[in-house]
VEXDREN-2710 file (C-alpha; in Angstrom, 1 decimal):
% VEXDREN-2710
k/r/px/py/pz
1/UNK/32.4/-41.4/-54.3
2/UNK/32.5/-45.0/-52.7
3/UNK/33.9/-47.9/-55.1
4/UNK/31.1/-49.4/-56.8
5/UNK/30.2/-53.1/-57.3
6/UNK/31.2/-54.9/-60.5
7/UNK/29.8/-57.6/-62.5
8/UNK/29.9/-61.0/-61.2
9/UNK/32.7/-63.7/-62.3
10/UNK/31.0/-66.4/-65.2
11/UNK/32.5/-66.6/-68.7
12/UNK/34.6/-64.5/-71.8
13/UNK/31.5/-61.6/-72.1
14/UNK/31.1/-60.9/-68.3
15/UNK/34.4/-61.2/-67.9
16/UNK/35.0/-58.6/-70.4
17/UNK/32.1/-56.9/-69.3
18/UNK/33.4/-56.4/-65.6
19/UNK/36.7/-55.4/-66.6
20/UNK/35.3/-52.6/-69.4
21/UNK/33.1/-51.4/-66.1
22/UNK/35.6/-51.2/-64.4
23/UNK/38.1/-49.5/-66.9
24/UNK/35.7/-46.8/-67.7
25/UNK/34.9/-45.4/-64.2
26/UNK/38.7/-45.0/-64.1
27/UNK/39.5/-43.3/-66.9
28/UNK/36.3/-40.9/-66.2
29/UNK/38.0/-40.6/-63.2
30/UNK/41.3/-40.2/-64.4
31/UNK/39.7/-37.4/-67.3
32/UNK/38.6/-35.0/-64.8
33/UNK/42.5/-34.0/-64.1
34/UNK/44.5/-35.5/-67.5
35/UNK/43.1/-33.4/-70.7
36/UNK/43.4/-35.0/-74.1
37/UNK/45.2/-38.0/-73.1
38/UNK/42.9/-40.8/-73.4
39/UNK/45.1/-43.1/-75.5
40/UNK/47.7/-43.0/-72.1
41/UNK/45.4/-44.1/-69.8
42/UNK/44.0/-47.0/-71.7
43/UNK/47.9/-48.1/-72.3
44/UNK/48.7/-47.5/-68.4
45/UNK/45.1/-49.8/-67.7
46/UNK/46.1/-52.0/-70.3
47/UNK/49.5/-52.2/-68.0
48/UNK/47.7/-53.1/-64.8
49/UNK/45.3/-55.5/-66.1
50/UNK/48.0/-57.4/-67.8
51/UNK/50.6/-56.7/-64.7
52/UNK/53.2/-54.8/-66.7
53/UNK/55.6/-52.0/-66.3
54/UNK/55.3/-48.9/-68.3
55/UNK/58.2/-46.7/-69.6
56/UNK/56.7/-43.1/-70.2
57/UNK/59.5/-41.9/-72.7
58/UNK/58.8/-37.6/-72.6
59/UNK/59.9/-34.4/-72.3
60/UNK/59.2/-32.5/-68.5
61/UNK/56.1/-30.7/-68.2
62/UNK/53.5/-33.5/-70.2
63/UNK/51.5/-34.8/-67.1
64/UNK/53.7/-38.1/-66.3
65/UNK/53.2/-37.5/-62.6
66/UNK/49.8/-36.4/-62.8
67/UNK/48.9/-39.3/-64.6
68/UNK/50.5/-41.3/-62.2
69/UNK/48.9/-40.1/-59.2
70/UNK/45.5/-40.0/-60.7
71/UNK/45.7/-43.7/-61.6
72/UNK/46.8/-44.5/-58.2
73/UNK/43.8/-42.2/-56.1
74/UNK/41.4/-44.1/-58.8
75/UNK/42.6/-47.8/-57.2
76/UNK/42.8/-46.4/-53.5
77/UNK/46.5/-47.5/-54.0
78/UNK/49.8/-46.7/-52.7
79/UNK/51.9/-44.4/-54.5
80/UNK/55.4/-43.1/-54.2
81/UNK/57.8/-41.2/-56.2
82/UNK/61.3/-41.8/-56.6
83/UNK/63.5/-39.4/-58.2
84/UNK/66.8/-41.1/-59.6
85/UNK/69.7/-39.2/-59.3
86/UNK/73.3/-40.1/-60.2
87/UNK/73.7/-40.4/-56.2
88/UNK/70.7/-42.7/-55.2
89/UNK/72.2/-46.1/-54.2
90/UNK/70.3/-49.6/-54.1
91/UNK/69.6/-49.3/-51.0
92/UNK/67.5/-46.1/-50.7
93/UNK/65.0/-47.8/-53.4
94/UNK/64.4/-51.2/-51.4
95/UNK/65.0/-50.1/-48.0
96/UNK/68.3/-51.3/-45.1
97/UNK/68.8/-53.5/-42.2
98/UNK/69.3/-51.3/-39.2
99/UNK/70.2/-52.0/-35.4
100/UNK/67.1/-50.7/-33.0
101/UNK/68.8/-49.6/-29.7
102/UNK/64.9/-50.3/-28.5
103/UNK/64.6/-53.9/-30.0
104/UNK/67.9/-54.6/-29.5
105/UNK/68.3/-56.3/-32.8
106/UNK/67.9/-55.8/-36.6
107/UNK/65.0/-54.7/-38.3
108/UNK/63.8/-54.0/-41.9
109/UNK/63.1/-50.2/-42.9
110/UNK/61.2/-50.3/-46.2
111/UNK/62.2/-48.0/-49.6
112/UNK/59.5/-46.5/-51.8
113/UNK/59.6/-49.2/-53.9
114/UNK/57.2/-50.8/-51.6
115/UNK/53.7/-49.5/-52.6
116/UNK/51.2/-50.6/-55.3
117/UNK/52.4/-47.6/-57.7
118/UNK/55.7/-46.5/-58.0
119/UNK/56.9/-44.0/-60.2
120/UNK/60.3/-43.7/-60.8
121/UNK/61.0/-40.7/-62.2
122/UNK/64.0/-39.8/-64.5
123/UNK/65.5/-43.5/-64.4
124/UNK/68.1/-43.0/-66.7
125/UNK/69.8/-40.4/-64.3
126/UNK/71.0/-43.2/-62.2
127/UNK/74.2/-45.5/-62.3
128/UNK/73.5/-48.9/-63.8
129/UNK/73.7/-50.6/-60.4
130/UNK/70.6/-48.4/-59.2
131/UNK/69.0/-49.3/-61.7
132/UNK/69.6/-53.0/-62.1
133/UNK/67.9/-52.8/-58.6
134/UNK/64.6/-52.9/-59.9
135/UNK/65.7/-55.7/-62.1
136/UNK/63.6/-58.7/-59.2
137/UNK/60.9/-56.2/-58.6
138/UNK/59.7/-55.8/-61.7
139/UNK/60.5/-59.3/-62.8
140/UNK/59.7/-61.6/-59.5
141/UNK/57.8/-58.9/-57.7
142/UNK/59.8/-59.4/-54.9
143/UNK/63.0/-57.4/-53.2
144/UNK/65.8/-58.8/-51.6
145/UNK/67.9/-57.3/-49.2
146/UNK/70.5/-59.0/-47.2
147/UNK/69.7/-62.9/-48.3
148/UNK/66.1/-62.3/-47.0
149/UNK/63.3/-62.3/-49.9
150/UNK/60.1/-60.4/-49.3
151/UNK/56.8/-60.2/-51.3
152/UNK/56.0/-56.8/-52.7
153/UNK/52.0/-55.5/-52.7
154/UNK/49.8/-56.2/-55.4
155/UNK/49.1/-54.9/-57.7
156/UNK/52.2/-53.9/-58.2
157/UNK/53.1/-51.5/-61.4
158/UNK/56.3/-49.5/-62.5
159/UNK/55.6/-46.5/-64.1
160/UNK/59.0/-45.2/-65.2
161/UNK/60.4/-41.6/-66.9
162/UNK/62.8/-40.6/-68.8
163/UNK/63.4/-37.2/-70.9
164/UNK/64.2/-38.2/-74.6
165/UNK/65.9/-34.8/-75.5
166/UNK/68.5/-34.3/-72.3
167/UNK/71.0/-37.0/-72.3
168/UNK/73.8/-35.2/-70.9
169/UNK/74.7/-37.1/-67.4
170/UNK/72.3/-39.9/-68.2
171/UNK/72.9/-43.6/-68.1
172/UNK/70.6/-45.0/-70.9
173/UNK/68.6/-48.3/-70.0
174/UNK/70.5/-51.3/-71.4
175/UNK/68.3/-54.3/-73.3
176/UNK/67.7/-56.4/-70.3
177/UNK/66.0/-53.8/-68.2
178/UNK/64.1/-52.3/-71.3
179/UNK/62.9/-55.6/-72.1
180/UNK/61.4/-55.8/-68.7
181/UNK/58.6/-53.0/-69.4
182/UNK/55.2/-54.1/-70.8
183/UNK/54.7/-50.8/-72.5
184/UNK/56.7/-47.7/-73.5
185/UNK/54.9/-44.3/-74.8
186/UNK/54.8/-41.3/-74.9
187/UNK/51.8/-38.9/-73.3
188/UNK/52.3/-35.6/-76.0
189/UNK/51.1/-32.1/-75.7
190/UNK/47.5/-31.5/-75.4
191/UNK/46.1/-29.6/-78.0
192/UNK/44.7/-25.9/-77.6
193/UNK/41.1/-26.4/-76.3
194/UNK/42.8/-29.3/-74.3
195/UNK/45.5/-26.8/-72.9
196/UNK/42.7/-24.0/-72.4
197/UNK/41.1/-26.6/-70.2
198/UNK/44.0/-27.6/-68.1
199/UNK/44.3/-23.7/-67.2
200/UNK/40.3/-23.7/-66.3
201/UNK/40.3/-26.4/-64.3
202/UNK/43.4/-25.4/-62.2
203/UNK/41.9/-21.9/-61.2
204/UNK/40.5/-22.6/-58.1
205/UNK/42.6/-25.9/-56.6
206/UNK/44.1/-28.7/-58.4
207/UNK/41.6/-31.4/-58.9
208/UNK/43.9/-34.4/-58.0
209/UNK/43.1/-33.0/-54.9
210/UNK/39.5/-34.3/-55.3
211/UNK/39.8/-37.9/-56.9
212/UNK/38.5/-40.6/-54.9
213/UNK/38.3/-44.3/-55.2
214/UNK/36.3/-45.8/-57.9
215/UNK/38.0/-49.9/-58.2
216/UNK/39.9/-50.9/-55.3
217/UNK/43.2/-52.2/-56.2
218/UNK/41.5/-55.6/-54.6
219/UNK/39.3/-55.7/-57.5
220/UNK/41.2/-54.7/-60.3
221/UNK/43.8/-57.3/-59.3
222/UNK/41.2/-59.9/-59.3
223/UNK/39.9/-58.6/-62.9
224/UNK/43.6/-59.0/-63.8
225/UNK/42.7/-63.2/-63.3
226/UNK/39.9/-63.2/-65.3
227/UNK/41.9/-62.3/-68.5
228/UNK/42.3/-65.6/-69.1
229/UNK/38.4/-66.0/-69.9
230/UNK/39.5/-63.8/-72.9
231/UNK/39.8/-65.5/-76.2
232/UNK/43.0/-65.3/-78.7
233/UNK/42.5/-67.5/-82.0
234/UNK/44.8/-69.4/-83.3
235/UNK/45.3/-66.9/-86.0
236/UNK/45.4/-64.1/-83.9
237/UNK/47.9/-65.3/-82.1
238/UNK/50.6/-67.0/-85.0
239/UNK/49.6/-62.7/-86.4
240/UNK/51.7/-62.2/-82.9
241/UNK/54.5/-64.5/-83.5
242/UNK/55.1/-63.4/-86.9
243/UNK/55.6/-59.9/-86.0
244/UNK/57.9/-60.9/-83.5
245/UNK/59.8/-63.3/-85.8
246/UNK/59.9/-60.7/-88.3
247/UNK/61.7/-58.0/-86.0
248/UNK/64.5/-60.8/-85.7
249/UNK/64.7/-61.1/-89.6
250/UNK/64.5/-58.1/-90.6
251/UNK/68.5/-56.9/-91.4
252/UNK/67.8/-53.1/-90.1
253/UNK/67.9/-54.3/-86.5
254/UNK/70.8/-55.4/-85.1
255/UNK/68.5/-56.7/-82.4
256/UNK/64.7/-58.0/-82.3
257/UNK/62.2/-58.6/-80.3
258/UNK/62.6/-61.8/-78.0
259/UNK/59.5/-64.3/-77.2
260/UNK/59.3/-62.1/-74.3
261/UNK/58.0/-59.2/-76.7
262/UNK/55.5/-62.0/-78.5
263/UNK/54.3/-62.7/-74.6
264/UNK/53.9/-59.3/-74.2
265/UNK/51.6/-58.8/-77.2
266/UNK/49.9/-61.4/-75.9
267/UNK/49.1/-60.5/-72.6
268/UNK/48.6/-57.0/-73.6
269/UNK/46.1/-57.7/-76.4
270/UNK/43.8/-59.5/-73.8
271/UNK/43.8/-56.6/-71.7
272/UNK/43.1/-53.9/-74.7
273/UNK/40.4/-56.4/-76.1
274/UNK/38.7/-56.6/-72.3
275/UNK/39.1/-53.0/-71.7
276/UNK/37.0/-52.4/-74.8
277/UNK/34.1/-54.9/-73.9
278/UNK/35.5/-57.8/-76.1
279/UNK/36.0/-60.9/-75.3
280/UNK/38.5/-62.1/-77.6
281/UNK/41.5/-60.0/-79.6
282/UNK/41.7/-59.0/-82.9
283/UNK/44.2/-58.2/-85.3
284/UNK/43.5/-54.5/-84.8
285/UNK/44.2/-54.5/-80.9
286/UNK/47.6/-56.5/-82.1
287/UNK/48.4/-53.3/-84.7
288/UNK/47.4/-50.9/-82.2
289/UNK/49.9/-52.2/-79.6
290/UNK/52.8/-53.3/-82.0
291/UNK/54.8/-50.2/-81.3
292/UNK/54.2/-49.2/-77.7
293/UNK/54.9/-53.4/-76.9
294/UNK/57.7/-53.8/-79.2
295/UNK/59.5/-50.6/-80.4
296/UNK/61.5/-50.5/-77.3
297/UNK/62.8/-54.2/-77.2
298/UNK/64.1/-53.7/-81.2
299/UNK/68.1/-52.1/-82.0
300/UNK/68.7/-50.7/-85.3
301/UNK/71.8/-51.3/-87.0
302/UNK/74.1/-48.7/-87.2
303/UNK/73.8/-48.6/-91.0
304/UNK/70.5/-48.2/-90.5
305/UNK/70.9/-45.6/-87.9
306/UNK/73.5/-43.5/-90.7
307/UNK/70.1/-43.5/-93.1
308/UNK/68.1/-41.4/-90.4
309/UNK/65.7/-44.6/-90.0
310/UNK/63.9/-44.8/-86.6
311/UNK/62.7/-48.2/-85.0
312/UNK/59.2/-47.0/-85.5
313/UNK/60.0/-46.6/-89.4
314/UNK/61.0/-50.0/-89.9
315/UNK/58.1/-51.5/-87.9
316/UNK/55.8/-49.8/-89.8
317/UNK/57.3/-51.3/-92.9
318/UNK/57.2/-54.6/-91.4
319/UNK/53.3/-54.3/-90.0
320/UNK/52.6/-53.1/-93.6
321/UNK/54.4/-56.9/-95.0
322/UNK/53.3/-59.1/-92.7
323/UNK/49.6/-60.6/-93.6
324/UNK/46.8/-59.7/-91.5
325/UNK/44.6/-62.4/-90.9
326/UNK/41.5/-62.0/-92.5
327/UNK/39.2/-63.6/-90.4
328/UNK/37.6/-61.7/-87.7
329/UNK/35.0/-62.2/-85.6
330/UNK/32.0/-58.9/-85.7
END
């Protein structure tokens, strides 16, 4: 299947137009190998659209690489896998300086972490100084190694793991880097006829095998620009700072969300509102993204914590007190 040709650039509608063409024949594509997960591949669309990183928080065995891969056959992009392990040093994730006996003088040997879509797989197995390596990547999109700065690929989109239920010889994420992902959710079992399927279709020969390209990775980063032709009102977006705000206030967390995590709505609810042919963002793409933009950036306190309270708990409470603005655009 060749890549096919999307909507010209004008204003807000085509805009959101192209970018809804273009999100479907992914996840179409995406469907024929992930079962029952439709919700994930919006989230890890609304990711690449808006140029965030995704923190895929689940147990082994769900489809996170799978997912992965798919995504990146769909966008003809590059894709590497690196699995962390208590070992892996800096270096093996952006690549050395070494001495060519041919050359006669030093040259750069890239890591995996240069490629369009990496997935880095079990990231709280590493030490803290692996992984405050991906700290400029995902921030600046660029690595450095030895003084010298270099660009990394666009689009360029972390798609991290980590297993909520083994902790033993893990080194959990501390606020900074957390605070760098876009996104964190979880992908879930598949139901039963979902399950029966995934047996079905793997009979004959794994149909990753098969995907092709559907949107370069040239046009989706373009589509990516024309998210600023989608509207947020005024409303819309004080809805956004108030949730934020409220995260800070609210005494169950020791720590809240930082503007960061109001930017994020932001840039996030743009994408989710494109993705579904709107050109502008309403108060229910802001709900429907509150916990996989936010829950990961908030700390309970540990009072709260002794009451068996989760962070998703208490922003439920807080999305039920903070007014929804009424006005919407039909």
């Amino acid at each position: 299947m060749q890549p096919q040709p999307l909507a010209p650039h004008a204003g807000g509608s085509d805009a959101a137009r192209a970018i809804q063409q273009a999100a479907n024949l992914i996840r179409d594509n995406v469907a024929r190998v992930i079962v029952g997960s439709d919700e994930a591949v919006t989230l890890v669309l609304v990711a690449l659209l808006a140029r965030g990183h995704v923190l895929l928080e689940d147990v082994p065995g769900t489809g996170k690489t799978t997912l992965a891969n798919a995504v990146a056959r769909s966008i003809g992009a590059s894709f590497r896998r690196i699995q962390f392990t208590p070992d892996l040093m800096p270096s093996d994730i952006l690549g050395i300086n070494y001495y060519s006996q041919k050359s006669g003088e030093f040259e750069f040997r890239e890591g995996p972490i240069v490629a369009n879509l990496v997935l880095a797989d079990e990231i709280n197995r590493a030490t803290p100084r692996t992984q405050s390596a991906l700290l400029e990547a995902m921030q600046e999109r660029t690595i450095s190694v030895d003084g010298v700065t270099r660009p990394l690929p666009h689009p360029f989109v972390v798609l991290a793991t980590q297993n909520p239920i083994e902790l033993e010889g893990t080194f959990p994420l501390p606020e900074a880097q957390l605070d760098r992902f876009l996104l964190r959710f979880r992908i879930g079992y598949p139901d039963e006829p979902g399950e029966l399927e995934v047996l079905r279709r793997l009979e004959d020969h794994p149909p990753l095998e098969d995907l092709q390209t559907v949107v370069s990775g040239d046009e989706l980063d373009a589509l990516s620009h024309r998210l600023s032709a989608i509207r947020v009102d005024d409303e819309v977006a004080r809805y956004m700072v108030r949730l934020a705000r409220a995260t800070r206030e609210h005494a169950a967390y020791e720590l809240g969300a930082s503007p960061r995590g109001s930017i994020a709505l932001f840039h996030a609810g743009r994408a989710l509102a494109a993705i579904e042919g709107r050109d502008y963002v309403r108060p229910d793409d802001v709900k429907r993204l509150a916990h996989p933009v936010l829950a990961h950036r908030l700390v309970l306190s540990s009072q709260t914590r002794l009451r068996g309270r989760t962070v998703d708990d208490v922003l439920d409470e807080i999305l039920r007190d903070v007014p929804v603005p009424i006005a919407d655009r039909t």
